[in-house]
C-alpha positions in Angstrom: 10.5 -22.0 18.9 9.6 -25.0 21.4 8.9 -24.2 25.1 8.0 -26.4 27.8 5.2 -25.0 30.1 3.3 -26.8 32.5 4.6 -30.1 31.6 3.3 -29.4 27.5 5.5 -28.5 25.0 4.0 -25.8 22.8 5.5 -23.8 20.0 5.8 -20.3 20.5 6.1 -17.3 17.5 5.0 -13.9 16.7 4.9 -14.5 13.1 1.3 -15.8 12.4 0.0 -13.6 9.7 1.1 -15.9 6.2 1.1 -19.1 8.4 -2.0 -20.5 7.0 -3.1 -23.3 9.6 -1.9 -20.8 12.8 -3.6 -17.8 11.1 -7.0 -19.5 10.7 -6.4 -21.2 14.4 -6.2 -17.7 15.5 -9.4 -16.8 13.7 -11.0 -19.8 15.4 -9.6 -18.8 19.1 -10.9 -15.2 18.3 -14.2 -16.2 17.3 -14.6 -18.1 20.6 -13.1 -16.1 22.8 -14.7 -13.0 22.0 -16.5 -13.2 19.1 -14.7 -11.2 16.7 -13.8 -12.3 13.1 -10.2 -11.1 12.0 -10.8 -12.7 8.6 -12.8 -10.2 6.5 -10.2 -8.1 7.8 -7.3 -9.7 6.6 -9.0 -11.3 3.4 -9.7 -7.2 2.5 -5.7 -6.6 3.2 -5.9 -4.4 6.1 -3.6 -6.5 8.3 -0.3 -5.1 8.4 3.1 -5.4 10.4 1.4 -3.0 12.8 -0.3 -5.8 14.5 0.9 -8.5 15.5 0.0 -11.3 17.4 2.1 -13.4 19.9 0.8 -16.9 20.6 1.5 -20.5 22.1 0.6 -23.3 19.4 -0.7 -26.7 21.0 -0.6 -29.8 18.9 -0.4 -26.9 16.0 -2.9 -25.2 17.0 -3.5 -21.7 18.4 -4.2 -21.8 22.4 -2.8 -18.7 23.8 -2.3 -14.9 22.5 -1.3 -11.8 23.1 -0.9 -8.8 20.5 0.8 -6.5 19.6 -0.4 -2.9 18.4 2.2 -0.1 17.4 0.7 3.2 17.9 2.9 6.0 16.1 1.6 9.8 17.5 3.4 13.1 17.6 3.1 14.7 21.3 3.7 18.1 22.1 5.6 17.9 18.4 7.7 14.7 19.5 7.4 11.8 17.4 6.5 9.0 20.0 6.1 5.0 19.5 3.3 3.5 22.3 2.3 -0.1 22.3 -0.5 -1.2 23.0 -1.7 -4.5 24.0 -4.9 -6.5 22.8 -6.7 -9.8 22.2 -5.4 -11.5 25.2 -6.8 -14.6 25.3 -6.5 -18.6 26.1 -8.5 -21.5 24.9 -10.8 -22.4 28.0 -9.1 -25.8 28.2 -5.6 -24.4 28.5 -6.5 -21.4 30.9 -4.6 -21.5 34.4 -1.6 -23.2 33.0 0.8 -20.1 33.1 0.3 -19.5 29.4 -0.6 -16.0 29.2 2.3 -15.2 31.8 4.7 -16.7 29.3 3.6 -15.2 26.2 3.2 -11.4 28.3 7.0 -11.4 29.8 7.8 -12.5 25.7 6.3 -9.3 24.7 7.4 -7.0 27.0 11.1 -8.0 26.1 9.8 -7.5 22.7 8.7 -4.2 23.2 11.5 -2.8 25.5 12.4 -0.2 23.4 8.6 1.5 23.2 8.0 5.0 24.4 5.1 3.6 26.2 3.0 0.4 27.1 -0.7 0.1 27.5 -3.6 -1.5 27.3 -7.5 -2.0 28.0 -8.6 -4.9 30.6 -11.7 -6.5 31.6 -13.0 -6.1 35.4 -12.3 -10.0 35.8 -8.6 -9.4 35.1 -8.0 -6.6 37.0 -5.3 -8.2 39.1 -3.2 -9.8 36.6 -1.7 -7.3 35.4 -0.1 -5.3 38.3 1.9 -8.8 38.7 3.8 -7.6 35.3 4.4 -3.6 36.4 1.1 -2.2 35.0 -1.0 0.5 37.0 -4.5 1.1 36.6 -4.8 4.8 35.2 -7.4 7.3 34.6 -8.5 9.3 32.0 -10.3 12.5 30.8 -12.9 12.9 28.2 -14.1 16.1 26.3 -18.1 17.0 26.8 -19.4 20.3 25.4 -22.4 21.5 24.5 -22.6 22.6 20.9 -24.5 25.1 18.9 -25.8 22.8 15.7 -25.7 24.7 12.3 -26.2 23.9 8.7 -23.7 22.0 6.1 -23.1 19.4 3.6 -23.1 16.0 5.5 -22.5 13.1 3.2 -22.6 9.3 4.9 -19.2 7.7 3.4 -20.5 4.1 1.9 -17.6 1.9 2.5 -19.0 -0.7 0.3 -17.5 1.7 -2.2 -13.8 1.7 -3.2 -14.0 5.0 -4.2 -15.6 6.2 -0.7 -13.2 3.9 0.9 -10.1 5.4 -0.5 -11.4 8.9 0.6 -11.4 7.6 4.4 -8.1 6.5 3.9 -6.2 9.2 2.1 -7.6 11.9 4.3 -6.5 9.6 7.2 -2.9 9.1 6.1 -2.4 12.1 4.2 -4.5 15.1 6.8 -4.5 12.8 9.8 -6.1 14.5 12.9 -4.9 17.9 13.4 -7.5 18.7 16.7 -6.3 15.8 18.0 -3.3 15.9 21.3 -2.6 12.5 20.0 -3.1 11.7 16.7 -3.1 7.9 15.5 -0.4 7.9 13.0 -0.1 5.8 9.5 -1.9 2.4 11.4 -4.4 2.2 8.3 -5.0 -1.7 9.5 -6.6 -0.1 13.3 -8.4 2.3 11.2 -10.1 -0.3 8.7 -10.7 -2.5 11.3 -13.3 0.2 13.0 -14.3 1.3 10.2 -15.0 -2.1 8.0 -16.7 -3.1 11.4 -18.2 -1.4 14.5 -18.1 2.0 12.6 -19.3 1.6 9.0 -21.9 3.5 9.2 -20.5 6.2 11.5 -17.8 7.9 8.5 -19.2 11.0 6.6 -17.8 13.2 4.9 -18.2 17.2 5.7 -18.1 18.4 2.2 -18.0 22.2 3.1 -14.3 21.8 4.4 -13.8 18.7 2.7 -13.3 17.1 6.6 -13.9 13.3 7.1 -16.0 12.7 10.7 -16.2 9.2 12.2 -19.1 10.1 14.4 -21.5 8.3 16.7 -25.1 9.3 18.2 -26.4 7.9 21.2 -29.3 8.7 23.6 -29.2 12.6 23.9 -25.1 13.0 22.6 -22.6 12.1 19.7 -19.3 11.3 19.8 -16.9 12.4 17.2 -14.1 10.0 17.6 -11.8 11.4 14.3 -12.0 14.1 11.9 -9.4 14.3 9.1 -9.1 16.9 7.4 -6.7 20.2 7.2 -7.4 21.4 10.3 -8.6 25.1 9.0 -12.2 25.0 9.8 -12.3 25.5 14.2 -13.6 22.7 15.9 -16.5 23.9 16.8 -17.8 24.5 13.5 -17.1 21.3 13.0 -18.7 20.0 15.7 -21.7 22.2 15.0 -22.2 20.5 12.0 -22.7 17.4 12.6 -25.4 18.5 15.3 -26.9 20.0 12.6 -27.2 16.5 11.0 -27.8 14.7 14.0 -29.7 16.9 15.5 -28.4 17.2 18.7 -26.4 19.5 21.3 -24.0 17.4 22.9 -21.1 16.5 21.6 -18.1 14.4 23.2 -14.8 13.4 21.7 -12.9 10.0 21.1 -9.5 12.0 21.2 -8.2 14.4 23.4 -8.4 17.7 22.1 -5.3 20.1 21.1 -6.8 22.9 22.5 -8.4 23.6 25.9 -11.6 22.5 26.4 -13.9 21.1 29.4 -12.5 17.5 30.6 -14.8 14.9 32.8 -13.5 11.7 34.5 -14.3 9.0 31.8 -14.5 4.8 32.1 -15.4 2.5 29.6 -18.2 -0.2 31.4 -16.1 -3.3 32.2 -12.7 -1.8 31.3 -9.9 -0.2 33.0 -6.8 1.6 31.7 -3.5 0.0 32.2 -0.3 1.3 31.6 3.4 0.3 31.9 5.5 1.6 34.9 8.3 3.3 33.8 7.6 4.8 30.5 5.8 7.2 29.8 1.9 8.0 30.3 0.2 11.1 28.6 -3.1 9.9 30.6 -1.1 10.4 34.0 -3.7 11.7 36.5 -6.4 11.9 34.2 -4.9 14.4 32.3 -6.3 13.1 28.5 -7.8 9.8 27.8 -6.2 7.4 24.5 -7.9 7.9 20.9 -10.9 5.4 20.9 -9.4 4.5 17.2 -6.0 3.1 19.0 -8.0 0.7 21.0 -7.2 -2.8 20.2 
């Protein structure tokens, strides 16, 4: 589809994944934008219809994007469909031009029919987006102290198919059950953590056969996942991996099914937005979104 924007004619899809010269445009832009490479990531066959990048082609080649993430979760036992929004981003010699606008009221169209719309911006964007119905939000993290104790803590290699397929079966077949919003079937999201920022964050809890994507820093962890069947409490679980980390404080990348302490949370240089109009689980602060359905 041709459009005419700022006196340039550009083309304009959201089909970009098995377009060979836009799909390795779009790794380009990414890599210079914000240095991330999407091609391991597609090369290993993790990039599914779940994502799905919207972008204005210049001269064929990628200048402008926005993406599309579909977040399938279960809330309060209602099957829900969120959307969030990611790798936003213009070549430098195309910014100011109106681009991102165009592509943005695209998507939205797009993604009418979505229980909910969000996503995570910058602190030099922060205006932009109210212009399109977005509101900044809050949100709430779990913090607990926790008792550590003993267990069978194996580190998941995920140079390993075997290991790999572990992650991924417990993912889609267990899921999340502590979790008040669960990540749903999006095995590309999940891969792309895990192949990347998290690879060597996944273990495996062998006594309850329970797979942890957990993080120390400084004095804390954070347990962003656990897949497993949901049997074992979560503060066993919990306690376990301060056993192997040896530390007592623990915080969580989801919000917790059951009640536990909450603290006002904020990423450094990013801020919540979400779509007015639809609905907003982190209204108020009340729960913050999974860290693994950030895109």
């Amino acid at each position: 589809m041709l459009r005419n924007i700022s006196g340039k004619e550009f083309s304009f899809t959201g089909q970009i994944r098995d377009v060979p010269d836009l799909r390795q445009s779009f790794f380009e832009l990414a890599r210079q934008v914000f240095g991330l490479d999407f091609e391991p990531w597609y090369q290993a066959g993790y990039w599914s219809e779940d994502y799905r990048p919207f972008v204005l082609a210049y001269k064929g080649r990628v200048v402008s994007c926005v993406a599309v993430n579909e977040i399938r979760t279960r809330i309060n036992g209602a099957d829900k469909r969120f959307i969030q929004l990611g790798t936003v981003m213009t070549h430098p010699d195309f910014r100011g031009q109106g681009l991102a606008r165009f592509i943005l009221e695209q998507v939205l169209e797009e993604t009418a029919e979505a229980d909910g719309v969000y996503l995570f911006a910058n602190d030099s964007v922060l205006d932009f987006y109210p212009k399109f119905g977005f509101r900044p939000e809050k949100e709430a993290q779990c913090r607990t102290a926790v008792s550590p104790r003993k267990g069978n803590v194996r580190k998941l290699d995920l140079d390993s198919p075997v290991d790999r397929e572990l992650l991924i079966s417990h993912y889609l077949e267990q899921n999340n059950p502590y979790s008040a919003f669960p990540m749903l079937g999006n095995t590309g999201l999940l891969m792309f953590y895990c192949g990347n920022f998290w690879k060597e964050d996944v273990f495996l809890l062998e006594d309850f056969d329970t797979v942890a994507i957990a993080l120390p820093e400084g004095e804390q962890f954070t347990c962003c996942e656990l897949f497993g069947d949901g049997k074992a409490p979560l503060t066993e679980l919990l306690g376990i991996l301060a056993g192997h980390f040896s530390l007592e404080k623990a915080a969580l990348g989801f919000p917790p099914a059951e009640k536990l302490p909450l603290f006002p949370y904020k990423e450094e240089d990013s801020t919540l937005f979400v779509l007015e109009g639809k609905e907003n689980p982190c209204q108020n602060g009340a729960m913050l979104f999974p860290f693994l359905s950030h895109a």
